[in-house]
DOTI-400064 format. One line per 10 residues: their letters; for each residue x, y, z of C-alpha. Coordinates in steps of 0.2 Angstrom, whole numbers, plus 2048, in hexadecimal, padded with zeros to 3 digits. Layout:
<rs>
A) X Y Z | ...
</rs>
This chain:
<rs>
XXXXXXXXXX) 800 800 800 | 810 80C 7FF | 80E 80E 7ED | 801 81D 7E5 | 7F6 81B 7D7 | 7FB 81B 7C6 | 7F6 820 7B6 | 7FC 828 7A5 | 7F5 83A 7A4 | 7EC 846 7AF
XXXXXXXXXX) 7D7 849 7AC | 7D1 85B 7A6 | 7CD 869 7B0 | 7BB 867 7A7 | 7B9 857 7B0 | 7BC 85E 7C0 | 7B0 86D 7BD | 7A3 860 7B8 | 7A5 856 7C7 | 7A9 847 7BF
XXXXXXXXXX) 7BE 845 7C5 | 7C3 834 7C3 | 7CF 82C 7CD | 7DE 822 7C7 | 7E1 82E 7BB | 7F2 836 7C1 | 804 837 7BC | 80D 82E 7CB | 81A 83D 7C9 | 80C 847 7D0
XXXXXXXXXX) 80E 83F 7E2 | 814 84C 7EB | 813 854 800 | 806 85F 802 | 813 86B 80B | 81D 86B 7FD | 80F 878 7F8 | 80F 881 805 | 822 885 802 | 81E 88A 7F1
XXXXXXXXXX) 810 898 7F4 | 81E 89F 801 | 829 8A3 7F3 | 81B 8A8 7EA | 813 8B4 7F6 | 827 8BC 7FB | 828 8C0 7EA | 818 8CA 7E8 | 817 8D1 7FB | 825 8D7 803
XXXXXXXXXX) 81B 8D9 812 | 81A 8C6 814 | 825 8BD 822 | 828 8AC 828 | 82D 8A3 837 | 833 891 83A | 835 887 84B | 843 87E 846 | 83D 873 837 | 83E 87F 82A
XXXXXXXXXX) 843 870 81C | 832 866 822 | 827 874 820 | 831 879 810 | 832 889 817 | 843 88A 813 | 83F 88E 801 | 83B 89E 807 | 849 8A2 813 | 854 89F 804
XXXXXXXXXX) 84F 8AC 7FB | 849 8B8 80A | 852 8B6 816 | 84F 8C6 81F | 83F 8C2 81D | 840 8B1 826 | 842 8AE 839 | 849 89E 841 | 843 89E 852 | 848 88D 856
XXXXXXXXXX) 83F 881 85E | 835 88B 868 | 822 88C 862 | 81A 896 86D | 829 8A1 86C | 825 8A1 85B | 811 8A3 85B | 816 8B5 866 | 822 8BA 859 | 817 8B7 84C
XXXXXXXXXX) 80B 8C3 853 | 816 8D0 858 | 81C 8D1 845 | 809 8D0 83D | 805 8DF 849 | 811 8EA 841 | 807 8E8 82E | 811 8D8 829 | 806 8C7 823 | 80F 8B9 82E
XXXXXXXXXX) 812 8A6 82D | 817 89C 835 | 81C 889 834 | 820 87A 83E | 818 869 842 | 806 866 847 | 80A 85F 857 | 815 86D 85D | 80A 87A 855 | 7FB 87C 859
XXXXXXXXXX) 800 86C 867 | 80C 875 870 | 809 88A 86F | 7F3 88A 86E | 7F4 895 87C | 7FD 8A3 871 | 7F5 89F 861 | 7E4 8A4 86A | 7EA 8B3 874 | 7F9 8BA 86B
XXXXXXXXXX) 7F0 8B7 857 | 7DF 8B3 858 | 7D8 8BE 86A | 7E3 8CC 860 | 7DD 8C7 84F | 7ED 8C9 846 | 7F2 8C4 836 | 7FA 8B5 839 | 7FB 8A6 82F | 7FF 893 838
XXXXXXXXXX) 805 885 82B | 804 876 837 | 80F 866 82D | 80F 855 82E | 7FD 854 836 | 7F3 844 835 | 7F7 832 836 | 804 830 826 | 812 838 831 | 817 827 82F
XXXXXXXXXX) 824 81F 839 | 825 82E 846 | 816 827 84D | 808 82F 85A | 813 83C 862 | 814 843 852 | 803 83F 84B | 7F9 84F 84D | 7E8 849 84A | 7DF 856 856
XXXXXXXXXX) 7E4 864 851 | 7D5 86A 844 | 7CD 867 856 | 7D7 874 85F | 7D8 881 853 | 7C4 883 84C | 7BC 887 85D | 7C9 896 85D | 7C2 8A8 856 | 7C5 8B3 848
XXXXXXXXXX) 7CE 8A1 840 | 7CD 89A 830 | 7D3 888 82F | 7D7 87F 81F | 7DA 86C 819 | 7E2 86B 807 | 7E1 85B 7FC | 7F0 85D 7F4 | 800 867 7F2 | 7F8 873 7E6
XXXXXXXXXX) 7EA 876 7EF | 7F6 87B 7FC | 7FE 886 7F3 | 7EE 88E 7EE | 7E9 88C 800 | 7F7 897 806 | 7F6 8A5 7FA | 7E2 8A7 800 | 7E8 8A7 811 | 7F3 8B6 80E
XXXXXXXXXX) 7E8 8BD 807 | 7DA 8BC 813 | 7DC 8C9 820 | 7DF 8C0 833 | 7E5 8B2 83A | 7E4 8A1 831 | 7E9 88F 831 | 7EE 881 828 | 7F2 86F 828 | 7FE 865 81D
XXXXXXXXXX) 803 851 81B | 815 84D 81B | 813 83F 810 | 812 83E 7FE | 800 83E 7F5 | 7F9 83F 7E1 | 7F6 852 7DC | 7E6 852 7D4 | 7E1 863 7D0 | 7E9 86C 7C8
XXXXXXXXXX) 7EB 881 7C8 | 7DA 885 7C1 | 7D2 87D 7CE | 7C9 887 7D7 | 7CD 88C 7E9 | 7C3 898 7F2 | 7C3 898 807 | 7B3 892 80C | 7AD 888 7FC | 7AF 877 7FC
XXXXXXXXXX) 7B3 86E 7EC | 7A7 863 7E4 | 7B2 855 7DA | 7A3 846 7D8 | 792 849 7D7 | 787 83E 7E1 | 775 837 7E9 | 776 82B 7F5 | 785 830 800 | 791 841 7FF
XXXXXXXXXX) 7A1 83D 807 | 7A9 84F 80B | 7BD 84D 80D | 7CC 857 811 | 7E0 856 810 | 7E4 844 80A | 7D5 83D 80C | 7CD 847 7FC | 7D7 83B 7F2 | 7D3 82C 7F9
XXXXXXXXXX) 7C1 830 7FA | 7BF 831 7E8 | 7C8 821 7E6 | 7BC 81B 7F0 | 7AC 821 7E8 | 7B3 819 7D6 | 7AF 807 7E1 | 7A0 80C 7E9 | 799 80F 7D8 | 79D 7FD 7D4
XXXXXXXXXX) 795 7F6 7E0 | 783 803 7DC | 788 812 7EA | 788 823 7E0 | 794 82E 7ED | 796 83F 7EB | 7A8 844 7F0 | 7AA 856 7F9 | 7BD 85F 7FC | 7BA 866 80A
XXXXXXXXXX) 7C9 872 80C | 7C2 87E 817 | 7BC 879 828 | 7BA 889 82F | 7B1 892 829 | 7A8 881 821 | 79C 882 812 | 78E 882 817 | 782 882 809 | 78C 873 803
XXXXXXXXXX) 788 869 812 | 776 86E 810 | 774 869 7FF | 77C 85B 801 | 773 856 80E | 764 85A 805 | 76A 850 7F6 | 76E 83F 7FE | 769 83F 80D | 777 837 817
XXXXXXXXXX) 78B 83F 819 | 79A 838 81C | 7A9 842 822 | 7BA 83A 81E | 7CC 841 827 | 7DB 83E 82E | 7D7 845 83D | 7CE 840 84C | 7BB 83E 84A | 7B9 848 859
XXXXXXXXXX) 7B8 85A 855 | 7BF 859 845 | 7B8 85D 833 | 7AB 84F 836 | 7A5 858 846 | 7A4 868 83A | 797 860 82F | 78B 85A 83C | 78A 869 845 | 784 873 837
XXXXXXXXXX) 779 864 831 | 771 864 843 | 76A 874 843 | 768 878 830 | 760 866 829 | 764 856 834 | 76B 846 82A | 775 838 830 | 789 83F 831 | 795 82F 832
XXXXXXXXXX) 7A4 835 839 | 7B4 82D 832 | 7C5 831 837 | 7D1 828 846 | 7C4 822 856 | 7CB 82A 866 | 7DB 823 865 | 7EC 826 864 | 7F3 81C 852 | 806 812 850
XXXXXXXXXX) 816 816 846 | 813 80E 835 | 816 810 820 | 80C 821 81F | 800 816 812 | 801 805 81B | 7F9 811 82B | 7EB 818 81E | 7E7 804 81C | 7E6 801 82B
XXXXXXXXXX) 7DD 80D 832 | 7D2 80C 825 | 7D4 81D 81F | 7D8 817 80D | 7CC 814 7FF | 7CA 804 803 | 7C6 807 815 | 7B9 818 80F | 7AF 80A 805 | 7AE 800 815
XXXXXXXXXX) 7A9 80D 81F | 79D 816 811 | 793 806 812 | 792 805 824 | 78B 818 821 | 780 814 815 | 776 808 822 | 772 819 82A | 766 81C 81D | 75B 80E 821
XX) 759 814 833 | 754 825 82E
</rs>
């Protein structure tokens, strides 16, 4: 299970507009770290504003931040590994006019400085920007103490933050660039490990508005991060076997698409919410609180179940865990027995 899909050429943009992407039709070459965006749209954004600053605790390679240290490197602070430190600093510069990010792992940041991310950048609502890598379970052989899988948790009950979950490394990129431009403080979650890039730069990208990729009736599964992928893998099987999924990229959890939710819920009746994240509190939890109160359906939550997962192959853990598309079929069926109860 360590090896991506494969396949000889990439679909057209039209098929994604249409909602009709299939999966299995991408370039192995493609396969690359979500954060690898990321580090892209930091170049990007230092060329076009100089007022645009970044700060690293210590893993400035990881995050890929060091793409932009290299070629700004007095707009680049190293603070070491010192995340709260660093969450202060952060601050401090955004309130003199400058758009701030910063970068480290999920675990450390928000894990270890959420106390400064709430007073210091959200309570003073300053425009400060959080890339949080190597969240989720394919951290691989670092294990749980590296897995952040709570972190979407922490970081949506906040105010004035917007919290984002990119499919893959050019919806990073894009991610980024809306964050900069968005006025107050933002975060964003990337995987460390490898993953197909499926759309492309026209795709459209827009905080707030999830993407529709595959129409559906009788079951929407709304994704983010990694899971997006998979997901659509998944839906391709469910077809086969007479479940007509719908496949939602759910990129931004806070502030979540709303309408989407609603006519979707509308549409089939029954959701599914897949992430690399805990079940508790996460994207899933996102969904069922609007569905609650705006038009009640079943919400299967499905993610990692209140525990703390091993050190594994960042694909053998998806497997396992059942967080492939081979485990979101399973799962998708166990949901679709929701409907009867209804």
């Amino acid at each position: 299970m360590n090896s991506h899909p494969t396949t000889n050429s990439k679909p057209p943009l039209e098929s994604i507009l249409d909602m009709h992407l299939i999966p299995n039709l991408f370039n192995p070459e493609l396969s690359k770290p979500s954060r690898d965006g990321f580090g892209k749209a930091l170049v990007e954004l230092g060329e076009q504003n100089p007022n645009v600053w970044v700060l690293s605790a210590d893993v400035s390679e990881s995050t890929r931040t060091h793409w932009f240290a290299e070629k700004f490197p007095k707009r680049f602070v190293q603070i070491g590994v010192a995340e709260q430190n660093m969450a202060g600093v952060a601050a401090g510069i955004a309130a003199c006019g400058k758009t701030v990010f910063l970068s480290a792992y999920g675990v450390f940041s928000p894990g270890r400085n959420w106390d400064q991310i709430r007073v210091s950048i959200c309570y003073n609502d300053v425009n400060v920007k959080i890339h949080a890598s190597h969240t989720g379970l394919t951290v691989g052989p670092d294990g749980a103490s590296h897995q952040a899988l709570e972190d979407m948790a922490m970081i949506r009950s906040l105010p004035n933050i917007v919290v984002l979950a990119p499919a893959d490394m050019e919806e990073t990129r894009k991610a980024a660039i809306a964050l900069a431009a968005h006025n107050g403080p933002g975060y964003m979650r990337t995987a460390r490990e490898k993953s197909p890039v499926f759309t492309t730069t026209d795709t459209p990208f827009v905080i707030g508005k999830a993407n529709v990729y595959r129409d559906g009736s009788d079951l929407a599964i709304f994704a983010c991060g990694i899971q997006v992928y998979e997901s659509l893998k998944a839906a391709e099987q469910l077809k086969g076997e007479g479940i007509d999924a719908a496949v939602i990229d759910c990129h931004t959890i806070k502030p979540i698409d709303r309408a989407a939710i609603i006519k979707y819920a509308k549409k089939c009746g029954l959701i599914m919410s897949v992430e690399e994240h805990q079940v508790d509190g996460g994207m899933g939890s996102a969904i069922a609180e609007v569905t609650s109160s705006e038009f009640p359906v079943p919400v299967y939550r499905h993610g990692i179940y209140n525990r703390f997962c091993e050190s594994g192959e960042p694909y053998d853990l998806l497997k396992k865990y059942e967080l492939d598309a081979e485990g979101i079929v399973k799962h998708a069926k166990e949901a679709m027995k929701l409907k009867s109860k209804v």
